[in-house]
C-alpha positions as CSV (number, residue, x, y, z in Angstrom):
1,X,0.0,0.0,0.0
2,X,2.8,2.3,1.0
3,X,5.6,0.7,-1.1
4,X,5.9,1.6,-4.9
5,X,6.3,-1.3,-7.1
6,X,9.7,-0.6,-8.2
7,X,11.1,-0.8,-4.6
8,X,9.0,-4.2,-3.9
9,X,10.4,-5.6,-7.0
10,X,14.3,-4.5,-6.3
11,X,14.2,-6.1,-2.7
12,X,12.5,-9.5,-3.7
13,X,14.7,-9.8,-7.0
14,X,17.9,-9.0,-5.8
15,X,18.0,-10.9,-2.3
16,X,20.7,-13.7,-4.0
17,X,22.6,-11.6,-5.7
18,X,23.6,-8.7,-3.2
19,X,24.1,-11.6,-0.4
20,X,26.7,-13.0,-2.8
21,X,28.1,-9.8,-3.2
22,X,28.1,-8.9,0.7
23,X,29.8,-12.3,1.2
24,X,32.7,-11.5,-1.5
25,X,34.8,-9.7,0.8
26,X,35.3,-11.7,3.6
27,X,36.4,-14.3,1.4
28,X,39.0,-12.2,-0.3
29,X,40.4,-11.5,2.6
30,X,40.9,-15.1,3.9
31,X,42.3,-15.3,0.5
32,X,44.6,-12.6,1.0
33,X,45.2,-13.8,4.7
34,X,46.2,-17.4,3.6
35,X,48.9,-16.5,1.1
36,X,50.3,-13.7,3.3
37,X,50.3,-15.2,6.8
38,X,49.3,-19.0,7.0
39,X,51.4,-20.0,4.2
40,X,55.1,-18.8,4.7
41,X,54.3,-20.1,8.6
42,X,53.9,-23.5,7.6
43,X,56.4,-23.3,5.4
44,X,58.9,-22.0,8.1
45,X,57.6,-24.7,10.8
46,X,58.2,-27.6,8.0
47,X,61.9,-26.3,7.7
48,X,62.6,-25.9,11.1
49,X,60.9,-29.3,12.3
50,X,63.4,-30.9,9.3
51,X,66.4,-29.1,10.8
52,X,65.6,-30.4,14.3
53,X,65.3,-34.0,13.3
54,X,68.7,-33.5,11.1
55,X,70.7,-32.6,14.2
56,X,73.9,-34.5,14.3
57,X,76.7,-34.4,17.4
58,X,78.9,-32.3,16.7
59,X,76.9,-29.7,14.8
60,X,77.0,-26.2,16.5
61,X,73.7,-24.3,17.5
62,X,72.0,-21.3,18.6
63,X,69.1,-21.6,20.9
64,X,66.4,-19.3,21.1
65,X,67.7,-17.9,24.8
66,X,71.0,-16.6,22.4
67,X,73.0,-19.8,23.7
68,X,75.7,-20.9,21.5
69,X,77.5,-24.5,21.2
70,X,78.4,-28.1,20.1
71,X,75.8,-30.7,20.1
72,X,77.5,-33.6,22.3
73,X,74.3,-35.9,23.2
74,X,71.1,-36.5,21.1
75,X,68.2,-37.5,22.7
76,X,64.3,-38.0,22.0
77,X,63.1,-34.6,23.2
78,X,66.4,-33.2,25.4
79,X,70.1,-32.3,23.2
80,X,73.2,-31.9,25.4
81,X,75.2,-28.5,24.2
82,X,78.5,-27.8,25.1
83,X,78.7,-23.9,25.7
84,X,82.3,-24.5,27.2
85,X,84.9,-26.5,27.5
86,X,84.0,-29.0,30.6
87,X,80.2,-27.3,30.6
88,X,77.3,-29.0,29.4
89,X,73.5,-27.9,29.1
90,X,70.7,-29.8,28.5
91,X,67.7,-27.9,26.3
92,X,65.0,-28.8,24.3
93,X,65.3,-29.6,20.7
94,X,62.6,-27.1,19.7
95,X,64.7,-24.1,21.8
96,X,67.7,-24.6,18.7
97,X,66.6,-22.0,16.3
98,X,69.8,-22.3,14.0
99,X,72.9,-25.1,13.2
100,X,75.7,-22.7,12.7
101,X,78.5,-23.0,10.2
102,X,81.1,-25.3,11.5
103,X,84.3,-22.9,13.1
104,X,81.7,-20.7,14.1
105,X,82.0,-21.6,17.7
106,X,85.1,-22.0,19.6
């Protein structure tokens, strides 16, 4: 009675479409958010879980507290690091954030 035709016909007909449309943005931005953030994490947690299980004795490492040293015991989930002559710690495997170039420690 109080609505023109022209407006009753643009809100019943057009219901799909703009809810499409509405919904177009979010998805571009999970989109966006997967090949910015979520992928190049993954990626970096592949290669560090791959350097963790490559661990060797003898290879030297960084640890994410800034402790440097020679891998002398390999364990499950512990490593024993030499960060002196006659001093040994034991740390986590995940705690090694980097194997070092050999020479680098002395």
């Amino acid at each position: 009675m109080f609505i023109s035709s022209a407006f009753a016909q643009t809100a019943a007909g057009g219901d799909m479409q703009s809810s499409l449309m509405s919904m177009l943005p979010l998805v571009l931005m999970f989109v966006v958010l997967y090949f910015v953030m979520i992928r190049p994490q993954m990626k970096r947690q592949k290669e560090h879980r791959s350097m963790i299980e490559a661990l060797a004795k003898g290879d030297e490492v960084a640890t994410a507290g800034g402790v440097l040293g020679k891998v002398t015991k390999l364990g499950d989930v512990y490593i024993g690091v030499e960060i002196a002559p006659g001093v040994e710690v034991q740390v986590q495997r995940s705690a090694v954030v980097q194997v070092l170039p050999k020479g680098t420690f002395k």
